[in-house]
N, C-alpha and C positions, 0 to 999 in steps of 0.2 A: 504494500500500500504506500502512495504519496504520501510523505509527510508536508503539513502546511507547516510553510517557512512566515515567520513574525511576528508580533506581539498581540496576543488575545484581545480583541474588539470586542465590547459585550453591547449589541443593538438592544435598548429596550424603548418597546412598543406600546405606551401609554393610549387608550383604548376610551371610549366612551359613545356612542351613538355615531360611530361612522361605516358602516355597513356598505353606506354609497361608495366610499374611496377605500377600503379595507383591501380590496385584493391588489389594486392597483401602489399600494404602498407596500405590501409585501412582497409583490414580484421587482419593484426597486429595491429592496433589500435581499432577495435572493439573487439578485440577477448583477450583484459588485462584485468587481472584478479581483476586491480583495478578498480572498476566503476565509482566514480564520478569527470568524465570529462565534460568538454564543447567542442566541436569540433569546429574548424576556418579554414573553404576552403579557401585557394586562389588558385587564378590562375592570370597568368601573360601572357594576349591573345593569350593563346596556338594556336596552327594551325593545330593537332590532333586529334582527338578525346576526350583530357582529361575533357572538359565541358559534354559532353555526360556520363562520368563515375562519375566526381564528381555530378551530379544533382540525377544521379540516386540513387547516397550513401545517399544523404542527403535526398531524401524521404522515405528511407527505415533505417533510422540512427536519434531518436528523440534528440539525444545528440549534435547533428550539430545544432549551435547557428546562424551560421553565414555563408554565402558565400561572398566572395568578388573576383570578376571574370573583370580583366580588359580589356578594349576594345584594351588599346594600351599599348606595353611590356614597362615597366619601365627601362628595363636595369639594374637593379641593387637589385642583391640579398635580401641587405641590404635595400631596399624600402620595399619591402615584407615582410620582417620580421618583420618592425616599422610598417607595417599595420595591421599585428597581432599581434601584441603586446598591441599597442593602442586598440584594437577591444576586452583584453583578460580582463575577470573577474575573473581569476583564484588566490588560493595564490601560486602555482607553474606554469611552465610554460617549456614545453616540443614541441622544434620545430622539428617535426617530417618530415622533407624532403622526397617528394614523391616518391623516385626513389631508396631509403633505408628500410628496413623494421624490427623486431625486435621481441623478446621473449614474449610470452604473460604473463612472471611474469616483462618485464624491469622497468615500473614504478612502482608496488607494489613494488619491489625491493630497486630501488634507491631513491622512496618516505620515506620510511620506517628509511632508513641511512641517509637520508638530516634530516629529522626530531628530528632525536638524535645527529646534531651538529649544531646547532644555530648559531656559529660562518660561518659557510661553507655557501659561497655565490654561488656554484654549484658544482655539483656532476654529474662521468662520469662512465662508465664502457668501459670494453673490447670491441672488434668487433670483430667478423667474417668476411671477407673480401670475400665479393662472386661478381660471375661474372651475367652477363645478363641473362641468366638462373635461377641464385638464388643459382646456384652451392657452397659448402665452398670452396674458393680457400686455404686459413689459415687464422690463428690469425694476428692480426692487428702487426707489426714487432715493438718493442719496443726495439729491441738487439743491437744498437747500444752502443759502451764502450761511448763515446760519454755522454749520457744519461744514464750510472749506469743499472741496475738491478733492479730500486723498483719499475716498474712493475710486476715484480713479484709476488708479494702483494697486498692486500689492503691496501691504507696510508691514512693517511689526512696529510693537509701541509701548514704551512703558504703562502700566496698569493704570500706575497712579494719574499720571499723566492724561492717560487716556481718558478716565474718568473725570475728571474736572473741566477737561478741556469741550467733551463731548457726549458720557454717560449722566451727567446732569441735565441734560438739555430735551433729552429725547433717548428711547431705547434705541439705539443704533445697530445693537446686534436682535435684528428684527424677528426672527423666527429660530428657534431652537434646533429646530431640525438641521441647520445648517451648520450647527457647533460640532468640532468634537471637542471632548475633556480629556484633560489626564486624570485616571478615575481618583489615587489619591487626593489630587486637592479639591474635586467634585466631591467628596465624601465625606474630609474635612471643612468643607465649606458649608454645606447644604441646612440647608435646617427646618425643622416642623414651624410654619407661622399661618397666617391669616389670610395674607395677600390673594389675592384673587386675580386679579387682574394685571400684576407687576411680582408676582414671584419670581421668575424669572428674568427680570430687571434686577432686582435684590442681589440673587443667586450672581451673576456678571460681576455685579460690584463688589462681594465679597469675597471672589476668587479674585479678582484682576488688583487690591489691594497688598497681594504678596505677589502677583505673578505678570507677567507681561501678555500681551496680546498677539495674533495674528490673521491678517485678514489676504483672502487670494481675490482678483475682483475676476473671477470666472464663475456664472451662475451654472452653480452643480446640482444647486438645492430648487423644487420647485415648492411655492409656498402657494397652499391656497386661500383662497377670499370665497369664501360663502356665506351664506344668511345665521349660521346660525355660530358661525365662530365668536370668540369671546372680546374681539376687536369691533364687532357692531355694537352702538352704544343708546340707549335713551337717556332722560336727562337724569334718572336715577343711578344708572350705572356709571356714568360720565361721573358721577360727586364722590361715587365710592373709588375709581378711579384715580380721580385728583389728589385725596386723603389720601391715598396709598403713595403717589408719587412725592406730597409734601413729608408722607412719615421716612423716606429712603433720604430725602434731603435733608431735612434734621440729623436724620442718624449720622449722616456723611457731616455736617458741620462738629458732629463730637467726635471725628476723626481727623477729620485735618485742622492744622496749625492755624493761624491767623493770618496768617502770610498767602493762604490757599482759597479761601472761603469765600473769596471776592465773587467768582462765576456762582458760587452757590447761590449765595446771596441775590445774587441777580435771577437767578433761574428759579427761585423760589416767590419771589415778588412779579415775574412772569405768571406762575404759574394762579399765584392769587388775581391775578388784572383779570384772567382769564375763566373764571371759577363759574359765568355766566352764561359758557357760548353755548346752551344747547335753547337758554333763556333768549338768545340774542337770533338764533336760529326759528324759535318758533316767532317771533316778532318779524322775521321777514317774511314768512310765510301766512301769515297774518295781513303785513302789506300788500301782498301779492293779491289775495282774496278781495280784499277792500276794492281793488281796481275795476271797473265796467268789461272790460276785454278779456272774458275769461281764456277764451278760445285763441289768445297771443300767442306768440315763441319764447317760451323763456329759454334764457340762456345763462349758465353757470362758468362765469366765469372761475378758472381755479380748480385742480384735482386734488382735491384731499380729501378725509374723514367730511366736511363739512357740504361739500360738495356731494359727497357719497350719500349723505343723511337728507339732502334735498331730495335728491332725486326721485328716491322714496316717496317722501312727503308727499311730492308735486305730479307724480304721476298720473294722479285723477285730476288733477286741477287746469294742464293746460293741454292744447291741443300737440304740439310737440315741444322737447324738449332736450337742449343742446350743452354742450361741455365747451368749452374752447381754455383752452392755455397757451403761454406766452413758449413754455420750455416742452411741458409733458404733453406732445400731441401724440404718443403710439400708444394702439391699445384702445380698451375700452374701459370704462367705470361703471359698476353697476346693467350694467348691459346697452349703454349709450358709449358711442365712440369717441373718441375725444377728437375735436381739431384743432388745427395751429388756430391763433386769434389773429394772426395779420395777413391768413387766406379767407377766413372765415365772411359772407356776404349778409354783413346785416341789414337790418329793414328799420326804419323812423317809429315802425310801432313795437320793436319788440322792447322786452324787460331783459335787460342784465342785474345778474345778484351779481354781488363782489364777495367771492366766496375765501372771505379773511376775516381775521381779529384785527390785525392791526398794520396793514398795507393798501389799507385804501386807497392812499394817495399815489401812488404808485398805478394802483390798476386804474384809476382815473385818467392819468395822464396819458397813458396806454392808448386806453378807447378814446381819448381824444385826438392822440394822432391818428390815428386810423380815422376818424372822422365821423364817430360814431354819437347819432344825436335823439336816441330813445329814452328810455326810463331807464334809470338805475335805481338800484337799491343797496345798502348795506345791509350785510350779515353785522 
């Protein structure tokens, strides 16, 4: 018999209502080209079909060590993880989320570059951003000035660094599936908490406070966007949201020095200006309504979360409904396509949203070059 040549991989498969994408994430994990893995099923008392898929993987999959199949939902992502984690013999550790799926070179890939920096306590690549289908909708948006340009590149970077400069701001390392760990500091690091919607934010930060980072910019990772992910937001989940990102920014101010705490501090008082927008969102869709022309074009200026939440909204409300941005025109949002805004052929009656907090003026001057002389609104 072949013996598999290098360092034990241990894939575990955190599992909850995804039945639709189950098979398709397992045949990206059977089908890498690096072979010595252990595999770790969970499931979190799905109510789907996904125990029918995953039982069938693991008798026809001799690399499946383990199932662990709960009777009653834990509620928390972060449960699922420590139970794979705890359960993993691996010396890396790749949590592969059932509802995501990826390149069959991603771990020979990012196995290969974690090995050659000793110092790097995880390693991430690009995504592909696809819809329910598995469609590429684009590249995962790193274009914010915001956040610089070293996307661009592949980098390594110190932890600490990294974190201040950029893990305060926003989660940047956007979807887990595209991480690997080194399983020790994954294990020392990890912890049982509350977080719901930023554990894995958490998790980043307190590994990358002893260890350095590495990022490849090849989308190896395919991330997906559906209805029922834990990235779609109302205005309740948006608050628990925000409370979770101000508790990681405190914590991180009783970490660093005084000398350090400057981007916090800013990014914290960001994050409070901001505490309104889902309040600031139903108010423009509110203006919209007030208007006589129900039957207009609106158009959305701007691809983001807030744009993504119109869309929704607005869908019974006008007769069609358009995207345009300045940078992000590939792809689609929400199953509207996006187009460039300085090809885009406006009309004197349509509605533009300005879909920001706080770049109004900016998208203003925009549509005024372009020559655009309809209704606008603020989000």
């Amino acid at each position: 018999m072949k013996t598999v040549e290098g360092p034990l991989v241990s894939v575990i498969v955190p599992n909850y209502n995804h039945a639709d994408y189950l098979e398709e994430r397992l045949r990206s994990i059977q089908s890498q080209t690096y072979k010595n893995l252990e595999i770790i099923l969970l499931d979190d008392a799905s109510n789907d079909n996904s125990i029918e898929i995953l039982n069938k993987f693991a008798h026809s999959e001799s690399r499946v060590k383990k199932c662990i199949f709960n009777t009653v939902n834990s509620g928390q992502v972060n449960s699922q993880w420590l139970t794979g984690i705890n359960s993993a013999n691996g010396d890396f550790i790749w949590i592969a989320e059932s509802d995501d799926s990826s390149s069959s070179d991603f771990l020979g890939t990012l196995l290969s570059e974690l090995q050659q920096s000793a110092e790097c306590g995880l390693i991430y690549c690009d995504s592909n951003v696809i819809n329910e289908r598995g469609t590429i909708l684009r590249r995962y948006d790193f274009s914010s000035p915001k956040y610089k340009s070293i996307w661009n590149n592949d980098f390594s970077m110190n932890g600490r660094e990294f974190i201040s400069n950029f893990l305060i701001h926003r989660n940047v390392i956007p979807n887990v599936s595209g991480v690997l760990f080194r399983a020790d500091l994954l294990r020392d690091k990890i912890n049982q908490n509350k977080l719901r919607y930023c554990a894995d934010w958490f998790l980043y930060i307190n590994i990358l406070l002893s260890s350095n980072v590495k990022y490849l910019n090849k989308p190896l990772n395919y991330f997906r966007k559906h209805d029922f992910t834990t990235r779609n937001h109302n205005i309740s989940t948006y608050r628990r949201e925000l409370k979770e990102k101000i508790y990681i920014l405190r914590y991180l101010l009783n970490i660093f020095d005084d000398t350090e705490t400057g981007n916090i501090k800013r990014s914290l008082s960001f994050f409070f200006s901001n505490r309104h927008k889902y309040r600031r969102i139903s108010r423009a869709i509110s203006s919209i309504r007030q208007h006589k022309q129900i039957a207009c074009r609106i158009i959305l200026y701007g691809v983001n979360d807030i744009s993504e939440c119109l869309t929704k909204d607005l869908v019974n409300l006008a007769s069609r409904i358009f995207i345009v941005d300045t940078y992000k025109c590939d792809g689609e949002l929400s199953g509207v396509s996006v187009r460039n805004i300085q090809h885009f052929d406006f009309k004197s009656d349509d509605y533009v949203v300005l879909c920001t907090l706080s770049h109004h003026a900016e998208m203003r001057n925009t549509l005024d070059s372009i020559g655009f002389n309809g209704t606008i609104i603020n989000v």
